[in-house]
C-alpha positions in Angstrom: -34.0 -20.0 6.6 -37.6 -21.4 7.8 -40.1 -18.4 8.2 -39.1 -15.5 10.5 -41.2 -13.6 12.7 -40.3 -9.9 11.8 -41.5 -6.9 13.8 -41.1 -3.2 12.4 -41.7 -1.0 15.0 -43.0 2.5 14.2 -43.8 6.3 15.6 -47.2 5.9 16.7 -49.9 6.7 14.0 -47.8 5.3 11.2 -49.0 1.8 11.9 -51.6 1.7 8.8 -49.2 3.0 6.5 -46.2 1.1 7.3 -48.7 -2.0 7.1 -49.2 -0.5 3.3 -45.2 -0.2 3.0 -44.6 -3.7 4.2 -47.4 -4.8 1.6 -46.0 -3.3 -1.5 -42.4 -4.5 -0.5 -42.9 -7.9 0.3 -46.2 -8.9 -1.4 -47.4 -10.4 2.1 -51.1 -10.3 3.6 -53.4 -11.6 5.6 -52.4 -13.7 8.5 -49.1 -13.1 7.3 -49.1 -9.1 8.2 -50.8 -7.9 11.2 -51.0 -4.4 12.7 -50.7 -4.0 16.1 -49.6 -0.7 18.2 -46.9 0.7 17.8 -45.3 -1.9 14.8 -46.3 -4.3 12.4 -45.6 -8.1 12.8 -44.8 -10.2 9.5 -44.6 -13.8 8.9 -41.6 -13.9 6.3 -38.6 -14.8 5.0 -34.9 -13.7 5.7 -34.9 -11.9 2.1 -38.2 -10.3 3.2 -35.8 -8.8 6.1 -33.3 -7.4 4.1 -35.9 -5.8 1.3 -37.8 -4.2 4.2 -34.2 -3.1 5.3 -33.6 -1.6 1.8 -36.9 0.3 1.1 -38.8 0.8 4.3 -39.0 5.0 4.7 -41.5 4.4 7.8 -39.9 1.5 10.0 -37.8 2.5 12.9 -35.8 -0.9 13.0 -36.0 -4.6 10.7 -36.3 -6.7 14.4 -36.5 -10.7 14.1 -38.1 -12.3 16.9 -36.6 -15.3 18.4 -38.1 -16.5 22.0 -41.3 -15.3 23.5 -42.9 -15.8 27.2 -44.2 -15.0 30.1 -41.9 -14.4 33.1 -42.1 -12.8 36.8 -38.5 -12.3 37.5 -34.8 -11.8 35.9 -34.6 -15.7 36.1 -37.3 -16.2 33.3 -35.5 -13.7 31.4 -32.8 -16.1 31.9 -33.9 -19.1 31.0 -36.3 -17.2 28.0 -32.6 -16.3 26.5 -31.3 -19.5 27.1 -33.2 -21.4 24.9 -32.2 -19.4 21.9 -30.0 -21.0 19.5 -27.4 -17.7 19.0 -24.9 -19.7 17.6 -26.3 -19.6 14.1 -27.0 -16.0 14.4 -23.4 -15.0 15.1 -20.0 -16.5 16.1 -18.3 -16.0 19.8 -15.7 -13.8 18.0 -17.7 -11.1 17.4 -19.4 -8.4 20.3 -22.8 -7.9 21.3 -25.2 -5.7 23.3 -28.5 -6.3 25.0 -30.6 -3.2 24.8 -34.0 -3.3 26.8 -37.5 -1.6 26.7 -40.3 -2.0 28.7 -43.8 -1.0 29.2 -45.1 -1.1 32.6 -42.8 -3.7 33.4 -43.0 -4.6 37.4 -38.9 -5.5 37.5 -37.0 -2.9 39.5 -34.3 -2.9 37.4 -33.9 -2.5 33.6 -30.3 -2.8 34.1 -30.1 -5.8 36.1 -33.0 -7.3 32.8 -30.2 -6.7 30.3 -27.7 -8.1 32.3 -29.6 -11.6 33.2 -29.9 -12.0 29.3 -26.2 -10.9 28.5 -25.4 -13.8 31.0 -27.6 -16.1 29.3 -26.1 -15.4 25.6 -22.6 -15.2 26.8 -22.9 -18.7 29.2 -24.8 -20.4 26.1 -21.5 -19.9 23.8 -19.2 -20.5 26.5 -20.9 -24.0 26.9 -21.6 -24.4 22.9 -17.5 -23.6 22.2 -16.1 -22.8 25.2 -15.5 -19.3 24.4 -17.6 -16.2 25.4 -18.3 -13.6 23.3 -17.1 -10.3 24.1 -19.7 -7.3 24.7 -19.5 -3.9 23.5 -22.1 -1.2 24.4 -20.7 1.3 22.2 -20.1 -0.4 18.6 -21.4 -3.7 19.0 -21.4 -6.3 16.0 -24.7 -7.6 17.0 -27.9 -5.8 18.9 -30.1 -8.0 20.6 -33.5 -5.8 21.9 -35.9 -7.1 24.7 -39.1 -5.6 25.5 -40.7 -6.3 28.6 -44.6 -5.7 29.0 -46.5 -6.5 32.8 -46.4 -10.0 32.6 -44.3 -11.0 28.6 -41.1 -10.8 27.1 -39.4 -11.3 23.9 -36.3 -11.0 22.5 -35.0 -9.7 19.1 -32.1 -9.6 17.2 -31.8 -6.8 15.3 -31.1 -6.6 11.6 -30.9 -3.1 10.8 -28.0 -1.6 13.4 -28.3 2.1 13.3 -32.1 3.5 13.3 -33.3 3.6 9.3 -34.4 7.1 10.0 -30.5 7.8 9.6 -30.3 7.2 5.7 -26.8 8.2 4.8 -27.2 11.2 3.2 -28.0 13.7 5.9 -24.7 15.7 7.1 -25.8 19.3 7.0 -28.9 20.3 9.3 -30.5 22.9 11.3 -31.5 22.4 14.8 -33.5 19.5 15.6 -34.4 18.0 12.2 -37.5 16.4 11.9 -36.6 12.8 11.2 -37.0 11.0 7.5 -39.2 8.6 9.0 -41.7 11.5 10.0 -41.3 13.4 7.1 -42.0 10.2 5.0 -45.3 9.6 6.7 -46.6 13.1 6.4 -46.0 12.4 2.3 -47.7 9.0 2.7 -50.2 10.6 5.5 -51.3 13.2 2.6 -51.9 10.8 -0.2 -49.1 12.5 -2.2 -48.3 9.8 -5.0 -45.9 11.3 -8.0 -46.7 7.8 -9.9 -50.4 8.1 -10.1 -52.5 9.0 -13.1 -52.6 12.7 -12.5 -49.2 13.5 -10.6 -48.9 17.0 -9.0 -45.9 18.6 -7.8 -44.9 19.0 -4.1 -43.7 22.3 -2.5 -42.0 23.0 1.0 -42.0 26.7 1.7 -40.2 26.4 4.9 -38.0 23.4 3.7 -35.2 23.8 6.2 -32.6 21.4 5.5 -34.6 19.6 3.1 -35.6 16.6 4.8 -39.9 16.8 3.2 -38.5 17.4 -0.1 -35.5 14.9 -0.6 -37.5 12.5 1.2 -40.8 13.3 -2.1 -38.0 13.0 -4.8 -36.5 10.0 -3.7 -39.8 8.6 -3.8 -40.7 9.9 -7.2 -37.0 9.0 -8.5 -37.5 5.4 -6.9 -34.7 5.9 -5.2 -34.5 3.1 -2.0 -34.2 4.7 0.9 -31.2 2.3 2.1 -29.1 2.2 -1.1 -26.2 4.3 0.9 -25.8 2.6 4.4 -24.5 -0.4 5.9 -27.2 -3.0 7.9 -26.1 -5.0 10.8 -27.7 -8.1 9.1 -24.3 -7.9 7.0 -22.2 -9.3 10.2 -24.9 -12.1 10.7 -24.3 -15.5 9.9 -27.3 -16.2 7.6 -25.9 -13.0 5.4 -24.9 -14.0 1.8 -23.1 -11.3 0.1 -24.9 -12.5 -3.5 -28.1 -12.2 -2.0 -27.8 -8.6 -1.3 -26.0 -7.5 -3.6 -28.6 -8.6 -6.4 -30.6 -7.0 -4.1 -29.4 -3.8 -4.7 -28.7 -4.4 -8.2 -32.4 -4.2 -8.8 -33.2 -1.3 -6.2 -30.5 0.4 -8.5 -31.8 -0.5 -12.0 -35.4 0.9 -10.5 -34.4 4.6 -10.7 -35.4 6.4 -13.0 -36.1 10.5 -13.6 -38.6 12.3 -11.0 -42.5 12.6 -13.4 -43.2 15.7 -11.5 -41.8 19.2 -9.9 -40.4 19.1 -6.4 -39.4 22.6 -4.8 -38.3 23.9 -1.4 -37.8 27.3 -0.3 -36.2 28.8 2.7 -35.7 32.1 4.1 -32.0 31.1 5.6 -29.8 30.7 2.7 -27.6 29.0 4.7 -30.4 26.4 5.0 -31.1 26.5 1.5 -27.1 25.5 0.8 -27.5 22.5 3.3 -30.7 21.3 1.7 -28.7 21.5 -1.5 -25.7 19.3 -0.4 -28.4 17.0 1.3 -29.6 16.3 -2.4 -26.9 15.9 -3.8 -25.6 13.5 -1.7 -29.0 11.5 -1.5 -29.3 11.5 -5.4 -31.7 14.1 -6.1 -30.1 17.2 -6.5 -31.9 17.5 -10.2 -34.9 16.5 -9.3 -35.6 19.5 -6.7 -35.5 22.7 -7.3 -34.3 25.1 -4.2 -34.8 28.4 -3.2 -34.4 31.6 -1.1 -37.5 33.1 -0.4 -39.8 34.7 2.2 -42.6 32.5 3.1 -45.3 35.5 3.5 -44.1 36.4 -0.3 -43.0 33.4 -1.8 -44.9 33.2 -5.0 -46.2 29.5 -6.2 -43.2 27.6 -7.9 -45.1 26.1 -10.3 -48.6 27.1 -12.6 -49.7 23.4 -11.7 -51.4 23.6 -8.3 -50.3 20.7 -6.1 -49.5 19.9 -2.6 -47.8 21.6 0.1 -46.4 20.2 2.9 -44.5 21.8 5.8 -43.8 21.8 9.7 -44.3 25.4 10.3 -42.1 27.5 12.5 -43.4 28.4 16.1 -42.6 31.3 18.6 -39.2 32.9 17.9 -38.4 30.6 15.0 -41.2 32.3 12.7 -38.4 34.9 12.2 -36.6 32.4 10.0 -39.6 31.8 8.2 -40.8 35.1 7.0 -39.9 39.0 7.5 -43.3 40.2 6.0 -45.9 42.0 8.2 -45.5 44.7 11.1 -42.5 43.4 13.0 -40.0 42.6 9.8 -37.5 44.4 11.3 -37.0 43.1 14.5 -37.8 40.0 12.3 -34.4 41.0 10.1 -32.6 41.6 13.5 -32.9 38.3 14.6 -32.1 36.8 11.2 -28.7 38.9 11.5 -28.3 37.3 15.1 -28.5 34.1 14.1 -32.2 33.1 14.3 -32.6 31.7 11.2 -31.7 28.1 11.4 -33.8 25.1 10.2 -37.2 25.0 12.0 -37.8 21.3 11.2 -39.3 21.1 14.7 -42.2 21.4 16.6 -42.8 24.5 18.5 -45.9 25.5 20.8 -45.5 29.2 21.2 -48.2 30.9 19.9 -47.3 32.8 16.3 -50.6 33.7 15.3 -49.8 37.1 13.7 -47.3 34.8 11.6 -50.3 32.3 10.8 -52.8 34.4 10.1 -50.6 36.8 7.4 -49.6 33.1 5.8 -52.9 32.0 5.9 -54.0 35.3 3.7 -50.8 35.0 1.5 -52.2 31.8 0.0 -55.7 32.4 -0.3 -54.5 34.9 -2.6 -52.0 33.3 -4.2 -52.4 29.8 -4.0 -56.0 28.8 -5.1 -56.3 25.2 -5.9 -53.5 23.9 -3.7 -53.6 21.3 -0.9 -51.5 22.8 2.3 -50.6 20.1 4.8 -48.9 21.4 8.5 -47.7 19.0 11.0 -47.9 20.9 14.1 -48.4 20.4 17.8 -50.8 22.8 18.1 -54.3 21.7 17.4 -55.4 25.9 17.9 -53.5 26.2 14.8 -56.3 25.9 12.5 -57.8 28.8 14.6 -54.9 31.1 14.2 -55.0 30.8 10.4 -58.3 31.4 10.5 -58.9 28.5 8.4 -61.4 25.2 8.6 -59.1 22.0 8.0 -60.6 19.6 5.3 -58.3 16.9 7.3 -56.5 15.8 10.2 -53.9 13.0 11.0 -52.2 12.1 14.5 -48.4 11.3 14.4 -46.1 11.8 16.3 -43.0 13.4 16.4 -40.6 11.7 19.3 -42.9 12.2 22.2 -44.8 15.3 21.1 -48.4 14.3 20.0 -49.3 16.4 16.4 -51.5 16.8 13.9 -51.1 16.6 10.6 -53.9 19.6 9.0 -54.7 19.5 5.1 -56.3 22.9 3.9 -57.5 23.3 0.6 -56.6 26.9 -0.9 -59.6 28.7 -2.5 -59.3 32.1 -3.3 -60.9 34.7 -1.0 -60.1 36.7 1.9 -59.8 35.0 5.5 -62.1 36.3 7.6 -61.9 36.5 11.3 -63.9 34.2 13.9 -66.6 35.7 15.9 -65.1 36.3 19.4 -65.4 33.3 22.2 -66.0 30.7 19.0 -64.4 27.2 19.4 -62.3 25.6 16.8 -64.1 24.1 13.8 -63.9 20.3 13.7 -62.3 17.9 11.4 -64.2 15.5 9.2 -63.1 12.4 11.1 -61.0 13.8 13.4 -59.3 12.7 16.3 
């Protein structure tokens, strides 16, 4: 096929790296990939499309653009639809659905938006063949997107079908996982890189389900993130079978051992036991090393200092991460209730006993280590008592965070003077 316009959309924040992602996988630059907010626009081919498919761990969809315009009213959408040439894109035979986004569109009606181009697909086929295309909101074969701004409109057809956060191997999980997507861009946010000259190890003390760590030893098995789901692309009409399957053949021949330690711990067993299965079904399972373990006595895994990365536990889900200090009892008594599930969420509750007794634990007994938190919270830095080196916006679904680094010298933390405000970030945000 003649060259594609391909837009990755991505949580905000991620843009830069993804633009890094798309780089490395498809060799393009230049005027050939552009940043923008919220996604990163490529000039490529429809291979390009189904690598990015394969190994993107930071793009929310593969979208090809076909028609772009301005437009006023449901008729331009219309006519914008019209002029798109579905028929070699998929047959009349197979369903489709129109899915629609907008930013500070002035149409009254999303709905009515959708409808207009469904109408406009489904008329152009029926004229084409004389058959219309059935539609199917629930499994369709085909996804075409439209995003509306104030006054412009494009339409997509997406190659990628269900989100690439989902990549086939999750099945056991706590309570609202963080998303692979996120969890890959706190690893590429901290500059963790297990194929550099001096590799260090990567730790998750409150590893949950196991989402940080599968997510680090996939990278450092070069495992592609896509090698165990199916792609929408493969119901499109431009999809050869011997394309992508030599495709994959080399994405497969790629992995190889991990070159450095990967650990997790969790204080919920049962959390532990799904972050094993995770691994195991995702490839990894001896490349990580899992544990049970309080994180307020969890000793360091490794002699090698190295990076830690985490999204800490807030308000009442602290009592799944650690039992130490003055309230390890009640702490224990909510474990036995059922508290201690995955806390691979964002909290905003305010923890800071919890923070400041982790804090202490590893300027103790982690000198030499780089901790990274994603965390709503931009007191939390405060709480531990603790000046960040570094901090990173992302964001997790609609909550804005921060991403801290702290780097672990040995020493006691000592308390702020009363009324201070929060030590700044070099370059913050």
């Amino acid at each position: 096929m003649n060259a594609l316009q391909i837009f990755l959309p991505c949580a905000a924040g991620v843009e830069g790296f993804l633009a890094d992602e798309a780089h490395r996988t498809t060799g393009l630059a230049g005027e050939d990939l552009l940043t923008g907010r919220g996604g990163v626009l490529l000039r490529a081919s429809w291979r390009d499309a189904l690598l990015l498919n394969l190994h993107s761990r930071l793009a929310q969809r593969v979208l090809v653009q076909l028609a772009h315009r301005t437009y006023r009213s449901e008729n331009d959408l219309y006519e914008l639809a019209s002029s798109v040439a579905w028929e070699i894109w998929f047959t009349p035979r197979q369903s489709f659905k129109v899915e629609v986004t907008a930013q500070h569109s002035p149409l009254k009606s999303l709905n009515f938006a959708a409808l207009r181009v469904k109408d406009a697909v489904a008329d152009r086929f029926r004229a084409k063949s004389g058959v219309r295309p059935d539609v199917n909101t629930q499994w369709p074969d085909v996804r075409i997107h439209l995003h509306l701004t104030t006054d412009e409109a494009t339409v997509y057809i997406d190659t990628s079908g269900e989100p690439l956060f989902k990549r086939g191997w999750r099945e056991d999980k706590g309570d609202a996982p963080l998303k692979e997507t996120l969890a890959a861009a706190m690893i590429a946010a901290s500059g963790w890189e297990p194929h550099g000259e001096d590799p260090v190890p990567l730790y998750d003390p409150c590893c949950g389900s196991g989402t940080v760590v599968i997510e680090a030893a996939q990278i450092a098995c070069r495992i592609a993130p896509g090698l165990r789901r199916r792609f929408a692309f493969e119901k499109l009409l431009p999809y050869q079978a011997h394309v992508w399957n030599a495709i994959k053949n080399e994405a497969t021949s790629a992995i190889q051992a991990s070159p450095v330690g990967i650990f997790g711990s969790d204080v919920s067993h049962r959390m532990v036991d799904f972050a094993q299965r995770n691994a195991e079904r995702a490839g990894v399972a001896q490349a990580v090393q899992l544990r049970g373990g309080d994180a307020l006595q969890r000793m360091p895994p490794c002699e090698t200092p190295g990076v830690m990365l985490l999204n800490p536990p807030y308000g009442e889900r602290i009592a799944a991460a650690g039992t130490a200090g003055q309230n390890a009892t009640q702490r224990a008594s909510l474990r036995a209730q059922g508290a201690a599930q995955g806390r691979e969420t964002a909290h905003t509750d305010d923890g800071g006993e919890f923070f400041s007794q982790l804090a202490a634990h590893w300027k103790k007994h982690y000198p030499g280590w780089s901790a990274w938190m994603l965390t709503p919270d931009l007191k939390l830095p405060g709480k531990m008592r603790l000046k960040e080196s570094r901090r990173v916006p992302l964001w997790n679904g609609p909550i804005e965070c921060r991403l801290f680094r702290f780097d672990m010298v040995r020493g006691a933390v000592r308390a702020r003077p009363q009324g201070s405000a929060p030590e700044s970030a070099n370059g913050g945000t």
